[in-house]
C-alpha positions in Angstrom: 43.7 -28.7 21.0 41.1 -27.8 18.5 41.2 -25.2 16.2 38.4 -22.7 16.8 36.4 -21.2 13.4 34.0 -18.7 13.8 31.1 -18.8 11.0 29.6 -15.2 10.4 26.6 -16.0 8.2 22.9 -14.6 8.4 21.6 -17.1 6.3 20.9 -20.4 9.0 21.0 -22.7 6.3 24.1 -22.1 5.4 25.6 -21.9 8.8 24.1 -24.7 9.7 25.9 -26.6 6.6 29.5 -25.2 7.8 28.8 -25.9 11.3 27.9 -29.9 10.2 30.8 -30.4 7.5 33.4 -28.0 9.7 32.7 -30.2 13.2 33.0 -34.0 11.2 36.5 -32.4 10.6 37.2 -31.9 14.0 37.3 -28.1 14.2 35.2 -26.2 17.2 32.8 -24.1 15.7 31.4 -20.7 16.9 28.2 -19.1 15.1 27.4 -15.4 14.6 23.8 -14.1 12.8 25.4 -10.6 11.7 28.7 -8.7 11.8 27.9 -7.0 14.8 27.5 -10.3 17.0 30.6 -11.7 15.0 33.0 -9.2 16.2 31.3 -9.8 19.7 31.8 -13.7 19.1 35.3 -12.8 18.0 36.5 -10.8 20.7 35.5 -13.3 23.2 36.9 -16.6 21.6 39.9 -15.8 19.1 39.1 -18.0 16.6 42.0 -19.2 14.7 40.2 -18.5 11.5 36.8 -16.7 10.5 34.5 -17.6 7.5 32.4 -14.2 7.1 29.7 -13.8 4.6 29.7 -10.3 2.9 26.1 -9.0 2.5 24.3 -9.0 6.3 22.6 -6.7 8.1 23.5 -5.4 12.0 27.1 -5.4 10.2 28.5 -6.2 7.1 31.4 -8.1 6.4 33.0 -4.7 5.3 32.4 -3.8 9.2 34.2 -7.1 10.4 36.8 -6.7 8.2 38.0 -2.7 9.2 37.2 -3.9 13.0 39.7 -6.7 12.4 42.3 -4.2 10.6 42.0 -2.7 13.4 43.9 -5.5 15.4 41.6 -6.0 18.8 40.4 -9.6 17.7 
């Protein structure tokens, strides 16, 4: 089974980068465009691990991180 990693980034060239070098290792990728839609992404697929960039708007990483302290992803 592959291990899911959702990819919280605002910036598309830089998701698009961890999306390429994360699927040539075999890893299922799921892609968010602000916190807000991460925590969305996340509550849907469980991801195994999340890669989250700080500084976004619609969300911050700050706002991922309490909503994941928060234990409902």
């Amino acid at each position: 089974m592959q291990k899911r990693i959702l990819i919280i980034e605002d910036e598309k060239e830089i998701q698009d980068n961890l999306k390429i070098l994360l699927e040539a290792e075999n890893y299922q990728t799921i892609v968010a465009s602000s916190g807000f839609e991460g925590i969305n992404k996340c509550i849907e697929s469980k991801p195994n691990l999340i890669i989250c960039d700080i500084m976004m708007n619609n969300g911050d990483g700050y706002d991922v991180l309490n909503f994941l302290d928060s234990d409902k992803c």
